[in-house]
MARSE-70196 format. One record per residue (C-alpha): residue in one letter; x, y, z. Coordinates in steps of 0.1 Angstrom, whole numbers, plus 5000, padded with zeros to 4 digits. Layout:
MARSE-70196
AXYZ;...
***
This chain:
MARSE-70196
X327111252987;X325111462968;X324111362931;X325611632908;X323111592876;X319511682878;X318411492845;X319911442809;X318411532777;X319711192757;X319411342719;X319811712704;X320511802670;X320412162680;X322612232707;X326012132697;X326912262663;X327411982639;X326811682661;X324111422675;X324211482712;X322811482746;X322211732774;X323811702808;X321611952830;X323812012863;X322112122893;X323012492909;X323912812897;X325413122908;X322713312891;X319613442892;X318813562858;X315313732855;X314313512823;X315713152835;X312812912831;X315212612847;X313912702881;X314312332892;X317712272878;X318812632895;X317412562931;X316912192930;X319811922941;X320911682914;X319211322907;X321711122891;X325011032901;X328511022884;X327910642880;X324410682868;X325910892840;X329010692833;X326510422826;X324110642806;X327610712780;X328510362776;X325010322761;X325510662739;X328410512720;X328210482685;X325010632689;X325910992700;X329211242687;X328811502713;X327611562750;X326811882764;X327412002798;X325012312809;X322812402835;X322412582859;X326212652853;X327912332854;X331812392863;X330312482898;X329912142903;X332911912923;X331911672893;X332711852864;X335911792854;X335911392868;X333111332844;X334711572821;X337211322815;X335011012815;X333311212783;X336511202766;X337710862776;X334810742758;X335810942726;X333011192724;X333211612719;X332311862747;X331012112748;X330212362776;X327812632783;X328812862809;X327813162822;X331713242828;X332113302865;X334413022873;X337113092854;X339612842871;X337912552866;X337412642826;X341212702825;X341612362844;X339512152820;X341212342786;X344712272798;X343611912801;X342311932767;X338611822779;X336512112766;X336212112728;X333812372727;X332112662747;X329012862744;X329513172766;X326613362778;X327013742778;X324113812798;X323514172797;X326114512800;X327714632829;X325414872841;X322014622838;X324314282849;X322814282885;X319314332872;X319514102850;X321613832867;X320513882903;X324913852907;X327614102905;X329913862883;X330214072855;X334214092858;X334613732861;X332813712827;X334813932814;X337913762827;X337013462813;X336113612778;X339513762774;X340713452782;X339113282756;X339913482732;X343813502742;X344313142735;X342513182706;X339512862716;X336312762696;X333612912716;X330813112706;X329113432724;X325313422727;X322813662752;X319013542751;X316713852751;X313713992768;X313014292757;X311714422786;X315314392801;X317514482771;X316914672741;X318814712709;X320715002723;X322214732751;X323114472724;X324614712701;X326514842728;X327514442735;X328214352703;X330814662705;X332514552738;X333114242723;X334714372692;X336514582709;X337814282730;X338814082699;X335613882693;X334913892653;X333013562651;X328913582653;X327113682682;X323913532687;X320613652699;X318013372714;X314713512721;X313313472758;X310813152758;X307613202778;X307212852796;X305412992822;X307312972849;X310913192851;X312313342883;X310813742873;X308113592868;X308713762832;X305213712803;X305613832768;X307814142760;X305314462766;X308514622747;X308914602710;X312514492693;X313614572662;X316814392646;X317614692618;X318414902652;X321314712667;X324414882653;X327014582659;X330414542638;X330514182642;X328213992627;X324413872643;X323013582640;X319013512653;X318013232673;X314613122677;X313113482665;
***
């Protein structure tokens, strides 16, 4: 059987709002996105299995508040919502960054109250989504935001930049889909991270970016700028 975890990232302040938590990086994605520096979680197969990780969370108690499952995109995984609910039998928070193509499974997991949060990555408008995403999922992003927001759930919407793929003219015109959709929370912006290695094989922005140009009517909020 094929492990479903590539590795864990055991302590994060900075990835679940308000809590002490770890990382659970799940192997695969559905995407292609031209900035992804995770090239070995995205095309790799997983390391460490469900047991491996049951046994990691027993030793994160008392110790840790929150785990987070990401990626890749982690509810493609057969595992996610089995160890979904050993993260909750063991008292701690979840939260989830998707991508939002697998709308099923994140309907699955909220109706069994296993998700407490979700970070939601709107990767780029309709018209550059391919480019950008090397998919054509757009509309089941879009499902799944409108879902989201009809149940009213605590999730944020962020889109990490290059600006050689969007300018402030795409985010602005983001920023409005989402209004228009019901979204009035922040909307935050994380800058591409040059690691060296990404799947465009992407180096510094040759395009400048300027944040007084993004006309938005929800509020922004800058990540690692």
């Amino acid at each position: 059987m094929q492990h479903p975890i590539f590795s864990i990232t055991p302590f994060t302040t900075l990835d679940y709002p308000g809590r002490v938590a770890a990382i659970v990086w799940f192997a695969g994605c559905n995407m292609r996105c031209a900035y992804c520096y995770n090239i070995d979680v995205v095309l790799s197969r997983g390391k460490l299995s469900a047991e491996e990780f049951c046994e990691f969370l027993d030793r994160r108690i008392g110790k840790l508040s929150g785990i987070v499952f990401s990626g890749g995109e982690c509810t493609l995984s057969q595992s996610f919502l089995p160890l979904a609910r050993e993260v909750k039998k063991r008292g701690f928070a979840l939260k989830v960054d998707t991508n939002g193509s697998n709308l099923p499974v994140l309907k699955e997991a909220i109706s069994q109250n296993l998700i407490d949060y979700i970070a939601l990555d709107f990767k780029a408008p309709k018209e550059k989504f391919q480019s950008v995403t090397g998919s054509s999922l757009y509309e089941k992003f879009m499902a799944t935001l409108e879902f989201l927001l009809s149940i009213n759930f605590s999730f944020e919407v962020r889109t990490t930049l290059h600006f050689d793929l969007l300018n402030e003219k795409d985010i602005s015109q983001m920023a409005q889909i989402l209004y228009q959709k019901g979204y009035k929370k922040e909307y935050f912006l994380q800058k591409f991270l040059d690691t060296g290695e990404n799947f465009a094989n992407l180096k510094e922005p040759k395009n400048s970016f300027d944040i007084a140009l993004i006309d938005s009517p929800i509020p922004i909020k800058l990540r690692n700028f």
